[in-house]
C-alpha positions as CSV (number, residue, x, y, z in Angstrom):
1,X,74.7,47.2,76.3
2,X,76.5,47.2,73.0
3,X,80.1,48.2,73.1
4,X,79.7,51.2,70.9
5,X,76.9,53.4,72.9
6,X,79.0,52.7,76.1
7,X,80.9,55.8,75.5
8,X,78.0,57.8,75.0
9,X,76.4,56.6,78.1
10,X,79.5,57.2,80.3
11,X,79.8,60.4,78.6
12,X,76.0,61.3,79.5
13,X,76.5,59.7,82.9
14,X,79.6,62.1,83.4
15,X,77.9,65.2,82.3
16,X,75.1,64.9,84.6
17,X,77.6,64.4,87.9
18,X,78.9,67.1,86.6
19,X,76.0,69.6,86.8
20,X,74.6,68.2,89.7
21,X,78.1,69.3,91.9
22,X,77.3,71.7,95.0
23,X,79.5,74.3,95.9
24,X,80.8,74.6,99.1
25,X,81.8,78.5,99.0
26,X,80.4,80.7,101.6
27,X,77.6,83.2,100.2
28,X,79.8,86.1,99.3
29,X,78.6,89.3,100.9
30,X,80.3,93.2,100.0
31,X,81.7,94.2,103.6
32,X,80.1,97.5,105.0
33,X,82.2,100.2,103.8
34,X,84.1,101.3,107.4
35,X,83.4,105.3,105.9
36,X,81.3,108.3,106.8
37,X,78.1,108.3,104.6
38,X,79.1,112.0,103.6
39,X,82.0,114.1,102.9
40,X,83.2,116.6,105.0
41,X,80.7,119.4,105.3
42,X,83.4,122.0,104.7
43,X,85.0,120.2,102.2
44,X,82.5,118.9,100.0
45,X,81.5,121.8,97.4
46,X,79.8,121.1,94.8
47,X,80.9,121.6,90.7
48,X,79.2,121.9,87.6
49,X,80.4,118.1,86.8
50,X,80.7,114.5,88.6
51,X,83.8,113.0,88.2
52,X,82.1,109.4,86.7
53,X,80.4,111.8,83.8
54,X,84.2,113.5,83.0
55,X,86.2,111.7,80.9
56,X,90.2,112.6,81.1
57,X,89.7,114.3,77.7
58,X,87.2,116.8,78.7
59,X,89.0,117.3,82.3
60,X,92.0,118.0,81.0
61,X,90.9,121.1,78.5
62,X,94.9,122.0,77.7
63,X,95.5,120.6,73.8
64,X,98.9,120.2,74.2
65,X,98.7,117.9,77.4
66,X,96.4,115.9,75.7
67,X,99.1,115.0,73.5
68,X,101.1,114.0,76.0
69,X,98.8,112.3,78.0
70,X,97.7,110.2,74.7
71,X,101.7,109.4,73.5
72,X,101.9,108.4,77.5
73,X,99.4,105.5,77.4
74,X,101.1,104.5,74.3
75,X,104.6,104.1,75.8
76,X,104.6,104.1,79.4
77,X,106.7,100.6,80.5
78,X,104.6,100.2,83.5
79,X,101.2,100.6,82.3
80,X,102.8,98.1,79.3
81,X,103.9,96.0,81.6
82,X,100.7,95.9,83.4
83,X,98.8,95.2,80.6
84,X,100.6,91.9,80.0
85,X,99.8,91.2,83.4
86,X,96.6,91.2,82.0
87,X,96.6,88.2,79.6
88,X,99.1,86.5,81.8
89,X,96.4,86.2,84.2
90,X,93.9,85.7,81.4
91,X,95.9,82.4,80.4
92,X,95.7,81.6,84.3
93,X,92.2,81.5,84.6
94,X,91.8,79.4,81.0
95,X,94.1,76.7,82.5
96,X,92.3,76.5,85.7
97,X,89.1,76.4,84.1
98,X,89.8,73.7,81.3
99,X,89.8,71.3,84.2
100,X,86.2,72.0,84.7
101,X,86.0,70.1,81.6
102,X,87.3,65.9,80.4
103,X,90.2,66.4,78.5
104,X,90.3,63.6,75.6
105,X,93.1,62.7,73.7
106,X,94.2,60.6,70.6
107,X,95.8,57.3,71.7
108,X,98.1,54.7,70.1
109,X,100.9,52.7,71.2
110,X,102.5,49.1,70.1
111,X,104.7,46.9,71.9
112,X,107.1,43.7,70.5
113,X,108.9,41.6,72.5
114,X,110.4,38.2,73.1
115,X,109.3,36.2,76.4
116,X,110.9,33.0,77.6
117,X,108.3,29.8,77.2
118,X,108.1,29.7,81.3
119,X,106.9,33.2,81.3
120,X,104.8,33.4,78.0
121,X,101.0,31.7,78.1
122,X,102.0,31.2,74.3
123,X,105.3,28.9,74.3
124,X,107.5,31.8,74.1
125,X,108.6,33.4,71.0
126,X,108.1,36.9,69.5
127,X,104.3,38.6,70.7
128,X,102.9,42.1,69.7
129,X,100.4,44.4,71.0
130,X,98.8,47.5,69.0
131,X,96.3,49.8,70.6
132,X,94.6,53.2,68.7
133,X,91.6,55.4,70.0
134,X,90.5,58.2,72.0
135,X,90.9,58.3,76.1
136,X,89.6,60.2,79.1
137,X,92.5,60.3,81.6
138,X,91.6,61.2,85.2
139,X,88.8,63.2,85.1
140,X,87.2,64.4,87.9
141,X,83.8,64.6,88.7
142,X,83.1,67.8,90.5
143,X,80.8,66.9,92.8
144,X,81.3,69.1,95.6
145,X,82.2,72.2,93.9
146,X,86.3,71.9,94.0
147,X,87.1,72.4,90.8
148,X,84.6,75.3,90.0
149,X,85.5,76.9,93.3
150,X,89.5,77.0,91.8
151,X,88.6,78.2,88.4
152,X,85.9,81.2,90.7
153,X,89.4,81.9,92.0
154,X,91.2,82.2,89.1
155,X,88.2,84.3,87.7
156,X,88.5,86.6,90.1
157,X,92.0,86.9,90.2
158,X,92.0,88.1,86.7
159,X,89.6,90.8,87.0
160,X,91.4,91.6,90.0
161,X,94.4,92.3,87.5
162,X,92.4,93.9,85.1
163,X,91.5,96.4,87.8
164,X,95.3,97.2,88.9
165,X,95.9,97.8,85.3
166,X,92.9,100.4,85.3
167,X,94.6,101.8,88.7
168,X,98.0,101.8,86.9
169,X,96.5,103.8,83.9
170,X,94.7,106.5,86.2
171,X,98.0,107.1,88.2
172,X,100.0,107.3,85.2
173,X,97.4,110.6,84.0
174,X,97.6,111.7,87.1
175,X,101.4,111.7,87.8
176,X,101.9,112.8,84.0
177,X,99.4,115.9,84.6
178,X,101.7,117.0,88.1
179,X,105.2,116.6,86.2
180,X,103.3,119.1,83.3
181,X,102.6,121.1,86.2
182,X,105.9,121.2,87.7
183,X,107.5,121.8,84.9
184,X,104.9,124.6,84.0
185,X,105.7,126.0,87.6
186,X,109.7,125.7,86.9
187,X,109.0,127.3,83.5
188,X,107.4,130.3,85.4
189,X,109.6,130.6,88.3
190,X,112.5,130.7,86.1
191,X,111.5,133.5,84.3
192,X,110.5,135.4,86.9
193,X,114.2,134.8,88.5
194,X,116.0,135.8,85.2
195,X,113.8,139.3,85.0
196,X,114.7,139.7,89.2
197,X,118.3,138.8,88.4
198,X,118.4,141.6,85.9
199,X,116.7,143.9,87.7
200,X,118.9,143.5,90.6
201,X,122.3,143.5,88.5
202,X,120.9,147.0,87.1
203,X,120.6,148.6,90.7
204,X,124.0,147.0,91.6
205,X,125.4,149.4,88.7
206,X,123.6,151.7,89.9
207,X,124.9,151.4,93.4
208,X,128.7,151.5,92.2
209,X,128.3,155.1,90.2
210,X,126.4,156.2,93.1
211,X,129.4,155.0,95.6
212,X,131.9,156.5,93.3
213,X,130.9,160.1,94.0
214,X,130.0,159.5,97.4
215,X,126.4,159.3,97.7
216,X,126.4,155.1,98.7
217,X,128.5,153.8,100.9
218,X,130.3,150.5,100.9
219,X,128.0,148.6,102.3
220,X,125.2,149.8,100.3
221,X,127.1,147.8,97.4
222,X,127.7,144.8,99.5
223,X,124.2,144.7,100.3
224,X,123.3,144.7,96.8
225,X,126.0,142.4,95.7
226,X,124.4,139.8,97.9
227,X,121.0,140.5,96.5
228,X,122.2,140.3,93.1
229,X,124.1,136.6,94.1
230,X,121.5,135.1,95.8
231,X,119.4,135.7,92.5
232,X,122.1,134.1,90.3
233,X,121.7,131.2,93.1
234,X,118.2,131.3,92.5
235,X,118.2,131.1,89.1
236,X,120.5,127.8,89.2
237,X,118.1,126.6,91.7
238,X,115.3,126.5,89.5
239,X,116.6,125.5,86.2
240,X,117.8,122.5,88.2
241,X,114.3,122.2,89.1
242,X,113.1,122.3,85.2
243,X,115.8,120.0,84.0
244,X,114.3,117.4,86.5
245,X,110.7,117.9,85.4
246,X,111.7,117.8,81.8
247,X,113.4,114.1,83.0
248,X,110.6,113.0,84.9
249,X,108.1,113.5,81.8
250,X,110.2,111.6,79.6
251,X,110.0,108.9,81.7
252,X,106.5,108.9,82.3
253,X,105.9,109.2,78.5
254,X,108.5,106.6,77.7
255,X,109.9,108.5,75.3
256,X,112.1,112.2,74.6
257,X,109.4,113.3,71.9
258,X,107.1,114.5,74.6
259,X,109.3,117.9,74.9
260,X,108.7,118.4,71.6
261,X,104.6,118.3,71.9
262,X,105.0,121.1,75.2
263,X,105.4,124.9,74.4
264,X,108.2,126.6,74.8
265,X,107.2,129.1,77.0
266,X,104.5,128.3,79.8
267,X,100.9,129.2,78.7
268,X,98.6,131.4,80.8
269,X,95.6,129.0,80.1
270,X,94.5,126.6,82.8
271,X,94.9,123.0,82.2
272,X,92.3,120.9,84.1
273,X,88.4,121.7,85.0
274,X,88.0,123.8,87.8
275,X,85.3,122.3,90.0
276,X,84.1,118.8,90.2
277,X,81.6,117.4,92.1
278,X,82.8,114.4,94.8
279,X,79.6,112.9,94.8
280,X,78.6,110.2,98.0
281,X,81.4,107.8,99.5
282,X,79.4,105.3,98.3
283,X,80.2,105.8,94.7
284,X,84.0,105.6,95.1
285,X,83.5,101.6,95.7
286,X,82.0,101.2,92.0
287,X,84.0,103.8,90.3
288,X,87.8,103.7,91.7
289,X,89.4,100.8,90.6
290,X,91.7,99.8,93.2
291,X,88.8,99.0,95.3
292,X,87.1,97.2,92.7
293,X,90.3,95.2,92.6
294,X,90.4,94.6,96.5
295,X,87.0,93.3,96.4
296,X,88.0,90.9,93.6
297,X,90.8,90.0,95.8
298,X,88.3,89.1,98.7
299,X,86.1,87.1,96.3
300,X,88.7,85.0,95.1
301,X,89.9,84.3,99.1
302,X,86.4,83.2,99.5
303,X,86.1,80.9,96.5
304,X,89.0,79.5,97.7
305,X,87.7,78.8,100.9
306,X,84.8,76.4,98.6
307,X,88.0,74.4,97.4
308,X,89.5,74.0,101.0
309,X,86.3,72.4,102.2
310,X,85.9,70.0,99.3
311,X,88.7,68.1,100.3
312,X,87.3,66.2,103.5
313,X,84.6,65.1,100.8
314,X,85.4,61.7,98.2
315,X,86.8,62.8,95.2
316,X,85.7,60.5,91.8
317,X,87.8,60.7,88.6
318,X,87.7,59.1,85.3
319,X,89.3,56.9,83.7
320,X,88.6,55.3,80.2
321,X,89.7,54.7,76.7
322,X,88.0,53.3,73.4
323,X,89.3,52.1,70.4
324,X,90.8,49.1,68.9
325,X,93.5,46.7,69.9
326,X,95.4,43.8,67.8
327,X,98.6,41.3,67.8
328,X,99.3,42.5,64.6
329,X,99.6,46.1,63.2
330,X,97.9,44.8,60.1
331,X,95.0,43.9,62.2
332,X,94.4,47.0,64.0
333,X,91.1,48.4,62.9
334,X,90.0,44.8,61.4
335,X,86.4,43.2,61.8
336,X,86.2,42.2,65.7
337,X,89.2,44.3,67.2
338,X,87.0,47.0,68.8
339,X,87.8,47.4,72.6
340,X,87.4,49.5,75.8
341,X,88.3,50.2,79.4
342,X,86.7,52.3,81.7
343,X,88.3,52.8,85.4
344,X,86.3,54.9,88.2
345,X,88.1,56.1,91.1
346,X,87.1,57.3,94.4
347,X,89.6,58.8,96.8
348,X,88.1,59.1,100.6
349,X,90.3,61.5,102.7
350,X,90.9,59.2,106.0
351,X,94.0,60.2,107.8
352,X,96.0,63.3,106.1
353,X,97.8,64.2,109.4
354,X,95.2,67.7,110.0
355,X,96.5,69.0,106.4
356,X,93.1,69.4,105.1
357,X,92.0,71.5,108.2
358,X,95.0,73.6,108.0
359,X,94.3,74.3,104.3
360,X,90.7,75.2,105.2
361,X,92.3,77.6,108.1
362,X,94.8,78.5,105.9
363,X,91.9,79.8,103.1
364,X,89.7,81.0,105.9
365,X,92.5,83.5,107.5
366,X,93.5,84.6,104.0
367,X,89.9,85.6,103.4
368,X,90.0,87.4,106.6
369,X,93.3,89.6,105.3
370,X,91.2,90.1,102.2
371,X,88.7,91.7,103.9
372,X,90.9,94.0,106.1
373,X,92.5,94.9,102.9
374,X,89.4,95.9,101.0
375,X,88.1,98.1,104.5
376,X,91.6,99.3,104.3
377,X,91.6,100.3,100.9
378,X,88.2,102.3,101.1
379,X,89.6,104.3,104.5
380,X,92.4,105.3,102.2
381,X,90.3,106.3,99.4
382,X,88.0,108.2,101.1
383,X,91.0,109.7,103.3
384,X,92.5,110.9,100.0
385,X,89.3,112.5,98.7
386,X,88.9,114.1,102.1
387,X,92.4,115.5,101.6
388,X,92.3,116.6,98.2
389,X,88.9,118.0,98.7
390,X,90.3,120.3,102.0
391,X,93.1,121.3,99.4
392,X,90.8,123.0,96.7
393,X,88.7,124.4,98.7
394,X,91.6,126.2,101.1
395,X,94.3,126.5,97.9
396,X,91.9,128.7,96.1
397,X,91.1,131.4,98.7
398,X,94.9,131.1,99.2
399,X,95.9,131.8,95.7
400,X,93.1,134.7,96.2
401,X,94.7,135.9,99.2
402,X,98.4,135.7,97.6
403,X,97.7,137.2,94.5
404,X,96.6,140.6,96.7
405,X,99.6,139.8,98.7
406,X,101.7,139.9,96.0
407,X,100.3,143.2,93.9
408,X,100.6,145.4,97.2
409,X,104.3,143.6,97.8
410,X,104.9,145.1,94.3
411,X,103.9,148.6,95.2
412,X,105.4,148.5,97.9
413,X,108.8,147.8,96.5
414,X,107.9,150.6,93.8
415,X,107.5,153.2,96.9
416,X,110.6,151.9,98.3
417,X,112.4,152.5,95.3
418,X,111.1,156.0,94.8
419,X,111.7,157.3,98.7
420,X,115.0,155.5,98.6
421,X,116.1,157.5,95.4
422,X,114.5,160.9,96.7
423,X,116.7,160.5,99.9
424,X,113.7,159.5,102.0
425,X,114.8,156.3,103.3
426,X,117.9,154.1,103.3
427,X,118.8,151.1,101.0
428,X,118.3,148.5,103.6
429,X,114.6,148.9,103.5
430,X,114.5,149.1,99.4
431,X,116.4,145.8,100.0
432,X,113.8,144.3,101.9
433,X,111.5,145.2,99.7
434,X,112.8,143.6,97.0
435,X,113.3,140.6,98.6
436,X,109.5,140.4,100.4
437,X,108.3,140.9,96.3
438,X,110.3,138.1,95.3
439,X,109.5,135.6,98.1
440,X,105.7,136.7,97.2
441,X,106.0,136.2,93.6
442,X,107.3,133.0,93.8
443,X,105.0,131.4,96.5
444,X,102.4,132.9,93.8
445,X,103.5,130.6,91.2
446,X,103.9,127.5,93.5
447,X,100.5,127.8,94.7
448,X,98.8,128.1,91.4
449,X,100.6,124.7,90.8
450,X,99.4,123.5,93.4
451,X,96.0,124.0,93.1
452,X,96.0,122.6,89.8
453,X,97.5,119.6,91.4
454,X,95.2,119.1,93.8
455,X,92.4,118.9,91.1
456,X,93.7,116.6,89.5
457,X,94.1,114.1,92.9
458,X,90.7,115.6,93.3
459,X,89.9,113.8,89.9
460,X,92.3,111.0,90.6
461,X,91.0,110.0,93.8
462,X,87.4,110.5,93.4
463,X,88.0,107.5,90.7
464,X,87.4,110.0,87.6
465,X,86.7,108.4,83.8
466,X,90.3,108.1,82.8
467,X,89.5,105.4,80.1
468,X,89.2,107.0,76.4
469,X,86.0,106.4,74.0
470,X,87.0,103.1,72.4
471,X,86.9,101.3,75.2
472,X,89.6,99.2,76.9
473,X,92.3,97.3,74.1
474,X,91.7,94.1,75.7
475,X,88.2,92.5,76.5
476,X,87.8,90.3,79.2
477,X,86.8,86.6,78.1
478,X,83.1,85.7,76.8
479,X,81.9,84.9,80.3
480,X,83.3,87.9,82.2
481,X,81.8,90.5,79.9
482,X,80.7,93.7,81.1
483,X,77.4,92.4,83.6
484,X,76.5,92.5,86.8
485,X,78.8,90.6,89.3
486,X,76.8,87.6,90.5
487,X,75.5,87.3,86.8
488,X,79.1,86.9,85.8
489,X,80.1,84.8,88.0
490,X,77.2,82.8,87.2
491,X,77.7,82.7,84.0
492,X,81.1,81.3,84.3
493,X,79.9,78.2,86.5
């Protein structure tokens, strides 16, 4: 064997260890989802739309809170934050998987030094040493699957991130679309309140002249007074209320210009799709993304488990350099100074004290709290589309049911007012009147809120398409592109 196709040979030699290493992961299989196979019978209506076929654009049909939505994903810290998250786990998983492969590096070094003639083979004196080539330092041959099972961790692990970030982007719309809401609601209320307050102030004057010749009595006015007060109260109340919501969308959007893109005055249009279709349980597990990420979770626990078992197995690394060597610098890459080294090394675990069993049990009971977690996360899921389902269907007949209540609570206030003029009746039941209108009015308004609300955790939960038509702004690596799971993680072995 000729000194220069030994590095070819090794580097064969190495390459074909390499492929032939087993991996000692258990066969991953998705847990049974620990769900009903079906909503709710009463719950589960049926809409014109699935929410995996709506994107946020066409749910939410309100121009304006597109805007804000869109300047949102721009400059929201969190969902920034997240994203870096992304490529911080993205450079993770590209160190863990660059030890799948040798790493070789440019060598040189040179040494002078003097050495007594009883130490020296050479009589003593001045001696040098030169060295220059390429090495392979401690490379290890993955025979058993520890290295890959690592870098299926680390994998995982990122896509696990990339999911939170797509969880972190839905809640973001979603908590952007309430505080719209809210503030819509405060908007409403708050108008409402101002017209009441003025109303009441009127019939307060209206009260005094008719104390002053005799025809109301003093408490008649008090009465009034402390309608007309607890209106001003109201009214503080509520823009209170609105100056929050105004605070909480700027700091959803990340910055004050999101005011600008609202109107002024609350519209009368809706802002989100009316009906959606849940769908089966089954399709939350591929469409929300916090239990995509859970089950990333799990499979990186289990590949981690492949690592833990490797380690009662002989571990083989490489060692080896080529190149040239001299006594003299000036000789360094002359005729005959060619040289190489090459330095195997097996490691057999004998006696470690029960620290690779308590890895192993350590990997093993952390898969287990994986798999809880990802059973847990789907009970929630589907617990939250239960919910918001229950809240659309009974919020609608209730905003049906107010909206009546409120139209006769007007008339009847209008018929109070008139018999109470005419004489008919006394001022404590036009009073009462006034105040049951109010209290109606103002659930009225809440409960419209609310049902828009509940659409969108309707949308939310059901794991809705919140992503926008360009596609996500960073791509996951070549060999985690959009495929099928075991294809992709294939492909990365």
């Amino acid at each position: 064997m000729t000194a220069s196709s030994l590095p070819g040979r090794l580097g064969a030699l190495a390459t074909a260890l390499l492929l032939a290493g087993c991996s000692l992961a258990p066969v991953y299989h998705r847990p049974e989802a620990p769900v009903a196979a079906h909503w709710p019978a009463a719950d589960a209506q049926s809409g014109p739309s699935s929410a995996d076929s709506v994107s946020w654009q066409d749910f939410i049909i309100d121009a304006p809170t597109q805007k804000v939505v869109e300047l949102a994903l721009d400059n929201n810290r969190d969902l920034r934050k997240a994203l870096q998250n992304i490529e911080v786990a993205r450079a993770q998983y590209g160190v863990q998987r660059a030890d799948r492969l040798p790493r070789i590096n440019a060598l040189g070094n040179g040494t002078r030094q003097r050495l007594p003639a009883d130490l020296s083979t050479r009589g003593g004196g001045v001696q040098g040493s030169y060295e220059a080539g390429i090495g392979i330092s401690a490379f290890e041959l993955d025979l058993f699957g520890r290295v890959r099972s690592l870098s299926d961790a680390a994998l995982q692990d990122f896509l696990a991130t990339e999911e939170a970030a797509c969880a972190t982007r839905i809640t973001l719309i979603a908590e952007l679309l309430q505080a719209v809401l809210d503030r819509e609601s405060a908007q409403l209320r708050l108008d409402f309140t101002r017209q009441t307050l003025q109303a009441r102030e009127a019939s307060l004057n209206l009260i005094e002249q008719r104390r002053r010749v005799g025809a109301a009595s003093a408490l008649d006015q008090q009465e009034a007074v402390g309608l007309t007060e607890q209106a001003r109260a109201d009214l503080e109340s509520i823009e209170r209320a609105l100056r929050q919501a105004d605070n909480a969308l700027v700091l959803l959007a990340g910055t004050p210009d999101v005011l600008a893109l609202l109107p002024a005055r609350p519209a009368d249009a809706q802002h989100v799709l009316q009906e959606i279709a849940p769908g089966l349980p089954s399709g939350l597990i591929e469409r929300r993304p916090d239990i995509r990420a859970a089950e990333r979770t799990l499979q990186a626990r289990n590949a981690s488990i492949g690592a833990a078992r490797a380690a009662f197995f002989p571990r083989i690394s490489l060692t080896g350099q080529f190149g040239s060597s001299s006594a003299e610098l000036s000789g360094l890459f002359g005729g005959g100074s060619s040289a190489w080294s090459f330095m195997p090394q097996i490691t057999l675990p004998l006696f470690s004290a029960g620290a690779n069993q308590a890895n192993l049990d350590l990997a093993t009971a952390r898969r287990d709290i994986a798999v809880t977690d990802y059973e847990k996360t789907i009970q929630t899921a589907f617990r939250e589309v239960a919910d918001a389902l229950a809240a659309t269907d009974t919020l609608r007949r209730e905003e049906s049911a107010r909206a009546a209540l409120a139209e006769s609570g007007l008339t009847a206030m209008r018929l109070s007012e008139a018999r109470y003029r005419q004489g008919v009746d006394g001022h404590l039941r036009y009073l009462d009147a006034q105040r049951t209108y109010f209290a109606q009015q103002i659930n009225l308004i809440e409960i419209r809120a609310q049902r828009q609300g509940a659409l969108v955790t309707l949308f939310r939960s059901l794991g809705g398409d919140w992503t926008t038509g360009e596609g996500a702004a960073h791509a996951p690596p070549p060999e985690v592109s959009p495929r099928p799971l075991a294809v992709a993680a294939a492909g990365a072995r």
